[in-house]
C-alpha angles and dihedrals in degrees: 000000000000108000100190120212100243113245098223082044092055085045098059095032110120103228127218119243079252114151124230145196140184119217117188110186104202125202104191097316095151111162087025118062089059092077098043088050091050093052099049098043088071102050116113101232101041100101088177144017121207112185112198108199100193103206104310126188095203138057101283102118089049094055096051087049083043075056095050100048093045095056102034094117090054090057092047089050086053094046099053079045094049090224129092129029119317101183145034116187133186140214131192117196115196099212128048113247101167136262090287092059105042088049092049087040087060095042084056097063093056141066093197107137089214119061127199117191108186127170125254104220094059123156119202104006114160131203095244098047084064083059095050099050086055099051104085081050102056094047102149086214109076092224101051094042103103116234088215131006113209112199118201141192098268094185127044129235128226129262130037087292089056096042089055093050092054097056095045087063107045096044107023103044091157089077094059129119108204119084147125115221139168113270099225090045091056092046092053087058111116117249096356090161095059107030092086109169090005092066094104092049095047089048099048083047101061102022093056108015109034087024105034097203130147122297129178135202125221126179117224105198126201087013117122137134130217110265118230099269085062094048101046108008139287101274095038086048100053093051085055097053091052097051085048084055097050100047087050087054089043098058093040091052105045079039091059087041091051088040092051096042105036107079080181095052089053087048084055105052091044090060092045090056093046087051100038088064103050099094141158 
């Protein structure tokens, strides 16, 4: 069940001195980042934007620094402010590691306490729904502040590709990409770097079901991305999408197996919760 972070009670909520970033890894999403860049660099509570591009074959890491150069007079603004965000970076890998490892890749080059990992391809994102992902996650009052914030695609599109969409999202909210977590909670996620495709699974795995910390749910309506058949083609895409597929169930399953044979791993689990908990 979606619980939405109401939009008034964002709005009076007296917000931590907590930092942020947003870190947006990019697989060839040329003619679509821009937007999504756009979008974020005006929200209120992103501090900093790191764009990963993993080993792209396209123009998508000259269009973010096309980004930065068009709004660096906004970020200097915010920085003489000292709100909004005041930096986009990019990074351009030459050689593709997976989604796992160019998110962890971006964590990596901030110290900000708050992550936002947002998708590159997104159609429809809107400044205040930024806002509205980090929010859980800024609660002044340690009990109420959310460990991990999952969006998801609150409207669905249109067609067999849309409908799909739709119910990844609303039953399976593990998949999604969007989210805002705590840095030093991603970081603590077992085999980040080579869990490629499988990295939200492997987050919501640990976050809400080994560590049993706090996760919200906010609904992003009117927010979706083509799927890869759109992108490349209904039978390259589908390949795709099965590999994508595999290499989720492949890390779910060698992670259970750890998990059931390891009496250390389960030790271990059991302290980073303990710790993870303990919280100002």
């Amino acid at each position: 069940m979606i619980t939405p972070f109401n939009t008034a009670a964002r709005e009076a909520t007296l917000f931590a001195p907590i930092t942020t970033a947003a870190v947006i890894p990019a697989y060839n999403e040329a003619g679509r980042i821009s937007a999504v860049l756009e979008a974020v660099a005006q929200a209120q509570h992103v501090q900093e934007i790191i764009v990963v591009t993993d080993g792209c074959s396209d123009n998508t890491a000259n269009e973010a620094r096309a980004v930065v150069e068009r709004l660096a007079a906004t970020f200097a603004k915010n920085a003489a402010r000292g709100i909004g965000c005041r930096e986009l970076r990019v990074f351009e890998l030459k050689h593709n590691i997976g989604k796992g490892g160019a998110m962890t890749y971006g964590a990596l080059r901030t110290e900000a306490e708050v992550l936002l990992f947002l998708d590159a391809d997104l159609i429809g994102l809107e400044t205040h729904q930024v806002d509205d992902l980090l929010a859980p996650m800024l609660h002044d009052e340690s009990p109420e502040r959310a460990d991990m914030a999952l969006g998801l695609f609150g409207a669905v599109r249109g067609g067999i590709f849309g409908w799909w969409l739709g119910v990844c999202h609303r039953q399976v909210a593990a998949l999604t990409g969007q989210r805002a977590i705590r840095r030093e909670v991603f970081l603590a996620v077992p085999g980040l770097t080579n869990s490629r495709f499988g990295i939200e699974t492997a987050i919501t795995r640990y976050v809400k079901y080994v560590w049993k910390l706090k996760v919200s749910h906010v609904p992003l309506h009117g927010v979706t991305h083509p799927v890869k058949e759109e992108k490349i083609g209904v039978l390259k895409g589908f390949r795709h999408r099965i590999n994508m597929y595999g290499e989720i169930l492949a890390y779910l399953a060698l992670d259970i197996v750890r998990n059931q044979a390891s009496s250390q791993h389960r030790e271990q689990a059991t302290q980073m919760r303990e710790r993870f908990s303990q919280r100002s």
